[in-house]
N, C-alpha and C positions, 0 to 999 in steps of 0.2 A: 742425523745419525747419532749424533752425542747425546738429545736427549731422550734415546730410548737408552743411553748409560744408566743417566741419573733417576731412574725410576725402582719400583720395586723389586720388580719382577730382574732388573737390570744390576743392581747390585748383588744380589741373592744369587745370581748365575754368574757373575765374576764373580763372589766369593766361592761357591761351588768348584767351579772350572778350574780355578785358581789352584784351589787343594789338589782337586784331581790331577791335573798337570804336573804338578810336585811331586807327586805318585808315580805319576807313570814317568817321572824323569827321574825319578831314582835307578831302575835300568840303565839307563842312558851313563848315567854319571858313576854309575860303578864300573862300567864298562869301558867310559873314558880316563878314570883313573886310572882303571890297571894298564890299558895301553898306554898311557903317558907314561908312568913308573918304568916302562922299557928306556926311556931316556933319560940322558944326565938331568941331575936335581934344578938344575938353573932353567933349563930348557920346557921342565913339566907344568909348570903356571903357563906359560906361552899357549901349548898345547891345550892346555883343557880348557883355557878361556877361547880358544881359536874354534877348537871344536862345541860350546856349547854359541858361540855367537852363531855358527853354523846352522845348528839347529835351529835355532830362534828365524832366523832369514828364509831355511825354508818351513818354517812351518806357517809363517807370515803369507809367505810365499805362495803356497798350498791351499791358504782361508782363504788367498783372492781367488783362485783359480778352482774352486769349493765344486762346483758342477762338473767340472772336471774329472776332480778326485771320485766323487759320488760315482762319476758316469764308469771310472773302474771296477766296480762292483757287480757289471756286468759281464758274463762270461765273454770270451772271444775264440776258447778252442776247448774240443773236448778231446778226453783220450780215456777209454774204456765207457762210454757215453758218461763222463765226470765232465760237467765244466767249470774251467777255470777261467778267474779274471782278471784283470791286471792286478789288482790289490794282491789275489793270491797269490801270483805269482811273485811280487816282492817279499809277500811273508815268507815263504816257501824259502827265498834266497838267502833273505836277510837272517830266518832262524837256521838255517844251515851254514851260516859264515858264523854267524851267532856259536854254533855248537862249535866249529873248528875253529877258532880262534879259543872258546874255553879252553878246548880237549888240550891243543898246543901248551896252553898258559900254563895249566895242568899239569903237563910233563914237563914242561920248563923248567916248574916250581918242586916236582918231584927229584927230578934227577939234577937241579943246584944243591936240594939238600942234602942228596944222597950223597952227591962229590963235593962237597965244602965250596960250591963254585959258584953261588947263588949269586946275581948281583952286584958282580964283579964290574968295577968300574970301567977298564977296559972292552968287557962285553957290553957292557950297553953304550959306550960310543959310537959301538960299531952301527946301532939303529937308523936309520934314516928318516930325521923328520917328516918330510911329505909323506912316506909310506907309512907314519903315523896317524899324521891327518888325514890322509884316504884312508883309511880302517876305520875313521872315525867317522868320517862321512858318509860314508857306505853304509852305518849302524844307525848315522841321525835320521838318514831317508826310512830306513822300517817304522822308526821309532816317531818319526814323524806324520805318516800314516797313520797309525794308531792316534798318537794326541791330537789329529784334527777331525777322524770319525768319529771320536768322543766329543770333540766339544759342536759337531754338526748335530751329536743326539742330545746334546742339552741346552740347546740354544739356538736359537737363530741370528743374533744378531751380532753382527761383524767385527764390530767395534769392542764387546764384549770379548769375541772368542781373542781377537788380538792382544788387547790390554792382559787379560789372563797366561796368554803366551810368555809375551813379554817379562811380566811381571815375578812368571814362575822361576824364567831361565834366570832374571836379575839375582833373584835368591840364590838358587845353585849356584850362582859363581862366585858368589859370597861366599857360601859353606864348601865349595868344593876345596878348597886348598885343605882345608881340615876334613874333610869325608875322608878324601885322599892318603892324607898323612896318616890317618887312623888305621886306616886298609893296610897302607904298605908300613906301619910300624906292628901288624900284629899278623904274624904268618896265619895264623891260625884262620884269623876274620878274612884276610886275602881268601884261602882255598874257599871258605864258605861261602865267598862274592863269587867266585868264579861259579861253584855250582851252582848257585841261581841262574847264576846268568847261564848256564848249559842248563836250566831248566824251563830257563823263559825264552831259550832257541828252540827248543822242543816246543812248548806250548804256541810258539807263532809254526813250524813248520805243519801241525795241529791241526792249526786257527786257518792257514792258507791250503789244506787240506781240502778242507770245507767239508769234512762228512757229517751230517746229520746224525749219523747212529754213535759219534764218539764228541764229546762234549767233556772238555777241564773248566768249570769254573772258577774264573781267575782269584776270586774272594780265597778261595781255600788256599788254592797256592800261594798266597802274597800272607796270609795266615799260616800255614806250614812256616815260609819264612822267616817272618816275624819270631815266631816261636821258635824256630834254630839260634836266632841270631840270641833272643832275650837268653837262653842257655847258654851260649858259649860266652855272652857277657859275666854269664854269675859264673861259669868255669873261671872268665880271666880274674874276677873279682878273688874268687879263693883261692885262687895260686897266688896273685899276689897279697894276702894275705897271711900265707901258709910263708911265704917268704920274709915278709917281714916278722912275722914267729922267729922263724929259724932264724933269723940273723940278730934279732933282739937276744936269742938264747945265747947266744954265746959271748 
């Protein structure tokens, strides 16, 4: 098993996979920020290292039982002669928990601003861990289907798709304390995570659709992205620059 690692074809696909993972666990990890951010400061490392180890366990999880997962792909009921199959219907769930847990954060984030009441320390005492970590796990199971039909279409071999797993989540949890902190120190980058993320609930509720006649290619939207985020960075950039003008003036 190990030395179809150490070959071409074997590193080439863990670097690949690798990347890709990283990718697609940006979702994941924007998602577990801001539900972590619902609790006290001390308590949010806890959470989002609880929730990506999570992840990683089932997605490990999911490689072994690979046939399995596959065998989801196949319909098992239909309704309007549409069939659906168990994967769809995780998308399906999972982009619609996906959208109402946005929509919520959404108004959360609107109406703390609105009443001066935003993140008020005594409000988020009131959070209940556990009911943290299931939001989170509820998110890692879609999120986890997706990262292991990805790396069954570019790879076969086990050991690969694992290491790549591993590997990916190891960095996120590196970076997540600061992805985190960045999100929740800039109102602005918060709303824009959140709309992704109410757009990649859509895009899976979409995706577990399954209609042939409607197709979002993921490249554009992760491109749309990218491209909100690289703008609002050069907004933060000349605000804080128009700022330090203004305070050097005087």
């Amino acid at each position: 098993m190990f030395d179809a690692l150490f070959t071409v074809d074997g590193l080439v696909g863990l670097l690949t996979l690798t990347i890709l993972e990283l990718v697609l666990g940006i979702d994941n990890i924007v998602f577990i920020s801001i539900i972590a951010s619902r609790l006290p400061e001390k308590e949010q490392p806890r959470a989002r290292n609880i929730g990506l180890m999570l992840a990683m366990i089932m997605r490990v999880a999911l490689l072994f039982g690979i046939t399995w997962v596959i065998g989801l792909k196949e319909p098992f009921f239909y309704l309007f002669e549409h069939g659906f199959s168990g994967r769809d219907v995780i998308l399906i769930i999972g982009g619609l928990f996906l959208m109402y847990k946005s929509t919520t954060e959404i108004h959360k984030k609107v109406k703390g601003l609105e009443d001066g009441e935003d993140d008020k320390p005594e409000k988020i005492k009131k959070v209940n861990f556990t009911a943290i970590v299931l939001q989170i796990v509820l998110i890692d199971i879609v999120f986890s289907f997706d990262s292991v039909l990805t790396a069954v279409g570019l790879t076969d071999i086990i050991i690969v798709m694992i290491l790549a797993v591993v590997i990916s989540i190891v960095i996120m949890m590196i970076f997540a304390k600061k992805i985190s902190g960045f999100i929740n120190r800039n109102p602005a980058i918060k709303m824009l995570a959140l709309s992704f993320l109410l757009m990649i609930g859509l895009m899976l509720v979409i995706e577990g659709i399954n209609d042939p006649n409607v197709h979002i290619p993921k490249g554009y939207v992760y491109f749309g992205m990218g491209y909100a985020l690289l703008v609002e960075l050069l907004n933060m950039r000349s605000r804080r620059k128009n700022n330090d003008n203004g305070t050097g003036s005087h």
